[in-house]
ZASEGU-681776 format. One record per residue (C-alpha): residue number from 1; chain; x, y, z. Coordinates in pm, 1 decimal. Layout:
<node resi="NUM" chain="A" c1="X" c2="Y" c3="Z"/>
...
END
This chain:
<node resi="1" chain="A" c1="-4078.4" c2="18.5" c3="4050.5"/>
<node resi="2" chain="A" c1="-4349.5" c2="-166.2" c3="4190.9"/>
<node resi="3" chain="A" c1="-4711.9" c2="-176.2" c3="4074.7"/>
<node resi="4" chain="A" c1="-4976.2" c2="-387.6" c3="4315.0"/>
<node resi="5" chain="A" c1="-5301.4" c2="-295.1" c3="4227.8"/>
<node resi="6" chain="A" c1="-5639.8" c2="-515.5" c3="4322.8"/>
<node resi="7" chain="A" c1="-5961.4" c2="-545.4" c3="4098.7"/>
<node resi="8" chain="A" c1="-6302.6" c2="-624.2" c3="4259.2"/>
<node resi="9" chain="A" c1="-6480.5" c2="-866.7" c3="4035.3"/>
<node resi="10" chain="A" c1="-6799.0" c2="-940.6" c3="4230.1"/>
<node resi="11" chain="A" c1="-6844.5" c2="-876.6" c3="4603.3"/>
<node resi="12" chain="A" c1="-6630.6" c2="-1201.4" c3="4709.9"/>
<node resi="13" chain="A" c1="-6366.6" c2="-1232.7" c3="4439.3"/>
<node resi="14" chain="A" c1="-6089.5" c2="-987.3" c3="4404.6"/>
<node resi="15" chain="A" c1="-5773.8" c2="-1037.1" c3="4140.7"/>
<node resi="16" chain="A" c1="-5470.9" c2="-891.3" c3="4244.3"/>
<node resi="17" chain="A" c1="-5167.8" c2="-873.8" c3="3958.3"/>
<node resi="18" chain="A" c1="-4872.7" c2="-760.1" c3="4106.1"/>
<node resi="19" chain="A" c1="-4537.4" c2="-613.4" c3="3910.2"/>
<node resi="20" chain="A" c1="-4167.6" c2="-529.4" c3="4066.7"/>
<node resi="21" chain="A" c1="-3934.4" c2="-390.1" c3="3761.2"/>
<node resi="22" chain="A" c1="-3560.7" c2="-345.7" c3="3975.0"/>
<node resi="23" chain="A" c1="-3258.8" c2="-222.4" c3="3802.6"/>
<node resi="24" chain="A" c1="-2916.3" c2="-173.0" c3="4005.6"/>
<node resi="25" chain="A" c1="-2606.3" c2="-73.8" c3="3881.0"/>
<node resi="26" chain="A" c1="-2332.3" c2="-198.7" c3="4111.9"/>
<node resi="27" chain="A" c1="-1977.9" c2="-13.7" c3="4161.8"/>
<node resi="28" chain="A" c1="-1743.3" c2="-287.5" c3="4174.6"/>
<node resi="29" chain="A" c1="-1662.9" c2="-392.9" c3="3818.3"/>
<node resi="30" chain="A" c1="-1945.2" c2="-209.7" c3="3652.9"/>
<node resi="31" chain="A" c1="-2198.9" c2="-503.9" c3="3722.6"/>
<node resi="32" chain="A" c1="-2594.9" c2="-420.2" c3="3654.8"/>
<node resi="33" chain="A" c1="-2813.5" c2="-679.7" c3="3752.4"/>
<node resi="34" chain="A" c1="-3238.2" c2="-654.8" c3="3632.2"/>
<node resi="35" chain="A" c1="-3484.7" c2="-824.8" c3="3825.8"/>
<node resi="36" chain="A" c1="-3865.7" c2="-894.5" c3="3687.9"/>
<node resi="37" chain="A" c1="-4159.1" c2="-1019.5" c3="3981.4"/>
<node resi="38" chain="A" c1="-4475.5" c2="-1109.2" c3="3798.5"/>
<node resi="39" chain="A" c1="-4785.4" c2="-1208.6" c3="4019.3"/>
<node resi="40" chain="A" c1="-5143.9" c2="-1267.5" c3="4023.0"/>
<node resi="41" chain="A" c1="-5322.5" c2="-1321.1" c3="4357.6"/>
<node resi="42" chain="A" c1="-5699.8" c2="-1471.9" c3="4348.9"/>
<node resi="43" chain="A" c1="-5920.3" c2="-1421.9" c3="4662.3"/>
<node resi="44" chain="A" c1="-6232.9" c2="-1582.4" c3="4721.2"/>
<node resi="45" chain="A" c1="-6415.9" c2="-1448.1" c3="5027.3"/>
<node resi="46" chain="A" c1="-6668.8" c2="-1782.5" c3="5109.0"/>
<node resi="47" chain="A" c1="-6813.7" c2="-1707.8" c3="5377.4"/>
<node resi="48" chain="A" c1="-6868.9" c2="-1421.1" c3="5636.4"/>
<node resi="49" chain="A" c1="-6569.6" c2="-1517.9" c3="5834.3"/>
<node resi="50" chain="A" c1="-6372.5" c2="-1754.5" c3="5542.6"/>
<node resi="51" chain="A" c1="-6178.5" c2="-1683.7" c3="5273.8"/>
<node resi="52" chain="A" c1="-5949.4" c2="-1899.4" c3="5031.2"/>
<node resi="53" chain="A" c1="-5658.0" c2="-1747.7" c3="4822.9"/>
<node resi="54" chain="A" c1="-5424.5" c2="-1830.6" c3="4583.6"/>
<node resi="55" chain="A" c1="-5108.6" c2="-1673.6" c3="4431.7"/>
<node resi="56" chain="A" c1="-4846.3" c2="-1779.3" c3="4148.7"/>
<node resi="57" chain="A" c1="-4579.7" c2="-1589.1" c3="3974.2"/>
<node resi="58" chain="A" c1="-4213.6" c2="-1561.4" c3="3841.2"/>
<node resi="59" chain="A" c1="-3911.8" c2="-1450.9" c3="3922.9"/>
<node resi="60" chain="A" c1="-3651.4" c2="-1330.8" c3="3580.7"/>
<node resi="61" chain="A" c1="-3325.7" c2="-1219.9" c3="3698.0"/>
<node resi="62" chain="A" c1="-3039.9" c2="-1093.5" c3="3415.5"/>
<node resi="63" chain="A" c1="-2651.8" c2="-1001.8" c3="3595.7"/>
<node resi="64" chain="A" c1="-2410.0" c2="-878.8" c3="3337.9"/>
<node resi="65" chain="A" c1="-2123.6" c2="-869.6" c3="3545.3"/>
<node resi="66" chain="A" c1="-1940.6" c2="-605.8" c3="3317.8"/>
<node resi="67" chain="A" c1="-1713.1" c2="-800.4" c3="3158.2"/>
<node resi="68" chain="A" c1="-1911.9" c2="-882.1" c3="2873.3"/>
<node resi="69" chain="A" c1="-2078.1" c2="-1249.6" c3="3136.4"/>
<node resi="70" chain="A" c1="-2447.9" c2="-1229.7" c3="3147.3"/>
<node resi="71" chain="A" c1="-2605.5" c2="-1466.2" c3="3409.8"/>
<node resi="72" chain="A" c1="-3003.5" c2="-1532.6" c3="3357.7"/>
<node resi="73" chain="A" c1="-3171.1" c2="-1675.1" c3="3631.7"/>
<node resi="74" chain="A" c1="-3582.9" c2="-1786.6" c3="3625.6"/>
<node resi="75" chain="A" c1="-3788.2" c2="-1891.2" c3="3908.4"/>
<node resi="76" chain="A" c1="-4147.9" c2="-1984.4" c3="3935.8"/>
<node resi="77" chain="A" c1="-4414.8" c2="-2033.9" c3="4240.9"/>
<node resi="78" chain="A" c1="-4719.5" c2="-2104.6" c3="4352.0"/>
<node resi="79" chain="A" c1="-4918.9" c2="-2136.6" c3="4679.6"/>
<node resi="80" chain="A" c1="-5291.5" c2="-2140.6" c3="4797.4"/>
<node resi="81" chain="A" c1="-5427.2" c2="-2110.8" c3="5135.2"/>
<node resi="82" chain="A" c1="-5729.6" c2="-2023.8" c3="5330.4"/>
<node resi="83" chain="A" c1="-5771.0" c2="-1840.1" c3="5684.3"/>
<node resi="84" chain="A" c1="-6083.9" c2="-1819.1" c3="5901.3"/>
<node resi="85" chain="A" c1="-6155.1" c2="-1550.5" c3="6123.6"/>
<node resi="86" chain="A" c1="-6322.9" c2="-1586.4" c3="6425.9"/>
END
C-alpha cells in the first residue's frame, strides 16, 4: 500500500506526507518480512522560476525468518534542495 497525497497550504507552499505499508510472505522457510516508509516533503515555490524543497523520513523494517528470529532494522533521512527553471 502506498498513500502520497499533497496539501496546498498557500499558493507557494505545498506539504506532501507520504506512506508505503509492504508485507511479503516469502516461500522458502516461511519468512515474512514488513516494511514501514514514512515521509514528509516541504515545497516552497520562491519565485516564478525557483523553488526550494525539503524531505525527511524513516525507514522500519521487521524479518521473522520463520523460525521463531525476528530481525528489526530502522533507517532515517533527510535531504533539501532547490532547482531553478529557466
Amino acid at each position: 500500500m502506498f498513500l502520497d497525497t499533497r496539501y496546498p497550504l498557500t499558493q507557494n507552499l505545498r506539504l506532501n506526507p507520504k506512506l508505503l505499508v509492504s508485507r511479503r510472505e516469502i516461500e522458502v522457510g516461511d519468512a515474512t518480512e514488513l516494511l514501514v516508509r514514512p515521509g514528509l516533503r516541504v515545497l516552497y515555490r520562491m519565485a516564478r522560476h525557483f523553488q526550494f524543497e525539503i524531505e525527511a523520513g524513516g525507514e522500519f523494517g521487521s524479518y521473522d525468518n520463520g523460525a521463531g528470529e525476528t530481525n528489526d532494522s530502522s533507517g532515517y533521512y533527510m535531504y533539501m534542495g532547490y532547482s531553478a527553471d529557466f
